[in-house]
C-alpha positions as CSV (number, residue, x, y, z in Angstrom):
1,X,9.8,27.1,-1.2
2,X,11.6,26.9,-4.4
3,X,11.7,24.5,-7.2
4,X,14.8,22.9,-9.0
5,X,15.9,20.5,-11.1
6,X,15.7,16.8,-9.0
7,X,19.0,15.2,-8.4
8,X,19.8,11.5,-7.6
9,X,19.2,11.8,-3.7
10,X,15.7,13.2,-4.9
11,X,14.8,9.6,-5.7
12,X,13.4,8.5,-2.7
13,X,11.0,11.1,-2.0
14,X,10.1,11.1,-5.7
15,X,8.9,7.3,-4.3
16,X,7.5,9.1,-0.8
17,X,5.2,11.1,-3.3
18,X,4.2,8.4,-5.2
19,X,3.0,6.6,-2.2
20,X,0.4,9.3,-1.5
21,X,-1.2,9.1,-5.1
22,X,-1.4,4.8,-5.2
23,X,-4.8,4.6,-4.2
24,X,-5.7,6.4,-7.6
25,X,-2.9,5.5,-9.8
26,X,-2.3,2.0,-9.1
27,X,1.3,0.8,-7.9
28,X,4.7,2.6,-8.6
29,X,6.4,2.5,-5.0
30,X,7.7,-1.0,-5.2
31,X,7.3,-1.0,-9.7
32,X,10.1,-1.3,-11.5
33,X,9.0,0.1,-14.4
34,X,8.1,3.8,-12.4
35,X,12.0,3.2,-10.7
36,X,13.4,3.4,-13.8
37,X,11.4,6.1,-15.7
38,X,12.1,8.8,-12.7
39,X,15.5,7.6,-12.5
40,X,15.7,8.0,-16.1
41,X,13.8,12.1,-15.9
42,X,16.6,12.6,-13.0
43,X,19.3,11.8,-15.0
44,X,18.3,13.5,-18.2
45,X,17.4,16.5,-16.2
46,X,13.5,16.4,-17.0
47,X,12.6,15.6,-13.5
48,X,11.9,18.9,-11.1
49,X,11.6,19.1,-7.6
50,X,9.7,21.7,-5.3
51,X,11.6,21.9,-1.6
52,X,10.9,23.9,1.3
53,X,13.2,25.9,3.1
54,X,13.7,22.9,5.6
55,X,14.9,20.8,2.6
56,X,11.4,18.6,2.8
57,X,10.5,17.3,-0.8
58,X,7.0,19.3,-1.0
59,X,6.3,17.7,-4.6
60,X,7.4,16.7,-7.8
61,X,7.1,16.5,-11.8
62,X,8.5,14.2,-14.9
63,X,8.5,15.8,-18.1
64,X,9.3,15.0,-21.7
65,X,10.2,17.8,-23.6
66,X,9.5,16.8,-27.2
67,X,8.7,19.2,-29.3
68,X,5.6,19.7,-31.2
69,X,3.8,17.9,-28.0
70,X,5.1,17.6,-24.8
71,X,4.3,16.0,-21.9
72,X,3.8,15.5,-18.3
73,X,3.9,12.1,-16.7
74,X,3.4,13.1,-13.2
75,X,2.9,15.5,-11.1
76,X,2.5,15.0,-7.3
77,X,2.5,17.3,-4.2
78,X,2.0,16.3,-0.7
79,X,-1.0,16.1,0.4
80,X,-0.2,18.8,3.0
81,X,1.3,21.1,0.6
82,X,-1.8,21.0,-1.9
83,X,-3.3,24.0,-2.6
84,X,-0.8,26.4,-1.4
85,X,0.8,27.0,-5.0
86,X,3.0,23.9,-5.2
87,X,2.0,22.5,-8.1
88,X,1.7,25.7,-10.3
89,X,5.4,26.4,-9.2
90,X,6.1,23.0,-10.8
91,X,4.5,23.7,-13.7
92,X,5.6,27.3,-14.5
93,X,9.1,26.3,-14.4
94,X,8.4,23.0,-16.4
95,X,7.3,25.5,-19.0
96,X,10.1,27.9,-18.8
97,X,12.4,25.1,-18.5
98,X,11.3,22.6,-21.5
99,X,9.1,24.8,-23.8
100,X,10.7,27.0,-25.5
101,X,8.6,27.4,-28.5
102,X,5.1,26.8,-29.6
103,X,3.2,23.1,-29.7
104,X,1.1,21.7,-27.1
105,X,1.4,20.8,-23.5
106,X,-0.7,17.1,-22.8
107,X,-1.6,15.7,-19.2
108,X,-3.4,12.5,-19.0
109,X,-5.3,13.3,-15.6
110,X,-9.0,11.3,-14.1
111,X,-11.9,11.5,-16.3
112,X,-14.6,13.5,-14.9
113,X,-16.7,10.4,-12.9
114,X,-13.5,9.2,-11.5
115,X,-13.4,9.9,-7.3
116,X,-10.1,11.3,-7.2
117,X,-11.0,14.0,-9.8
118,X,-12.5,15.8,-7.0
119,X,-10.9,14.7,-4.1
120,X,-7.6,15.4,-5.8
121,X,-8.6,18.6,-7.3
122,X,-6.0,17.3,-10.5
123,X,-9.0,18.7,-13.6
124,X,-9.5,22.0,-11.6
125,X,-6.4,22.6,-11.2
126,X,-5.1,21.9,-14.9
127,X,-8.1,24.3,-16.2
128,X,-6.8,26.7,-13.7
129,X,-3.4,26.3,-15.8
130,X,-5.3,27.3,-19.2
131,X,-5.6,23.3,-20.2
132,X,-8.7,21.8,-21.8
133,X,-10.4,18.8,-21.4
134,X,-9.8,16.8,-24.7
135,X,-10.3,12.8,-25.4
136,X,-10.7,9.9,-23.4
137,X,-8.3,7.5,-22.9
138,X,-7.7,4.0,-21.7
139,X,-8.6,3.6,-17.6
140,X,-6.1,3.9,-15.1
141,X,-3.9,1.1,-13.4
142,X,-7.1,1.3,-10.9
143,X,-10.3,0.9,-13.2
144,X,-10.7,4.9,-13.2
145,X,-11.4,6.3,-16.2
146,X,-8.9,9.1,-17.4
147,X,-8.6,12.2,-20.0
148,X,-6.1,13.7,-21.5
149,X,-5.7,17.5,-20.4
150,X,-3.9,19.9,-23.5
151,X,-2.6,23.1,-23.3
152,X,-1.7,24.8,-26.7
153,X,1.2,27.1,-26.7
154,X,2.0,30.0,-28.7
């Protein structure tokens, strides 16, 4: 596997990943909205990829690097490729790539009575990363409820 920045041919399995995750965050396949925010990371060069050797999209992740608070916007992996390190190469390079200096890190993931907090593993695997729980927000496309995650960096 390795992980590089997406380019425009990425697109499609950017919307192949985003199929997997519907059932929890509501639709993005056929939104236009989503279309034009991950066309708008690819271009800007704030969307990453993770590919395996065999060229198979094995996840992805949209971030906006604004200093003091940055932020990620999504982050899927196949559901195949899920726990196997996928994810956490995402993010480490996110990090290397769009934080340079200190501020915060924020993730707005499932609160903690929403199904696919477990079933997705997404809070374990952010506290694995060093994030905290912090406040509630608004509930997802789907009903859920959600929370943002933060990570402070030094």
């Amino acid at each position: 596997m390795f992980v590089r920045l997406a380019e425009e041919q990425d697109f499609n399995g950017f919307l192949g990943l985003a199929a997997q995750v519907e059932c929890w965050f509501g639709p993005m396949v056929e939104d236009r909205g989503f279309h034009d925010a991950a066309r708008k990371h690819i271009r800007r060069s704030t969307a990453i990829v993770a590919v395996s050797s065999g060229s198979d999209l094995l996840g992805g992740l949209l971030f906006t690097a604004k200093a003091p608070t940055h932020h990620v916007h999504c982050l899927v992996v196949t559901e195949q490729s899920r726990g196997k390190g996928v994810g956490r190469a995402l993010m480490t390079a996110a990090m290397r790539r769009f934080v340079p200096g200190s501020g915060s890190v924020e993730v707005v993931t499932f609160g903690a009575d929403h199904p696919g907090a477990c079933v997705s593993g997404a809070r374990a695997f952010y506290e694995r990363l060093g994030f905290t729980p912090a406040e509630v927000v608004d509930p997802g496309p789907d009903g859920g409820s959600r929370q943002v995650f933060r990570l402070a960096v030094a």
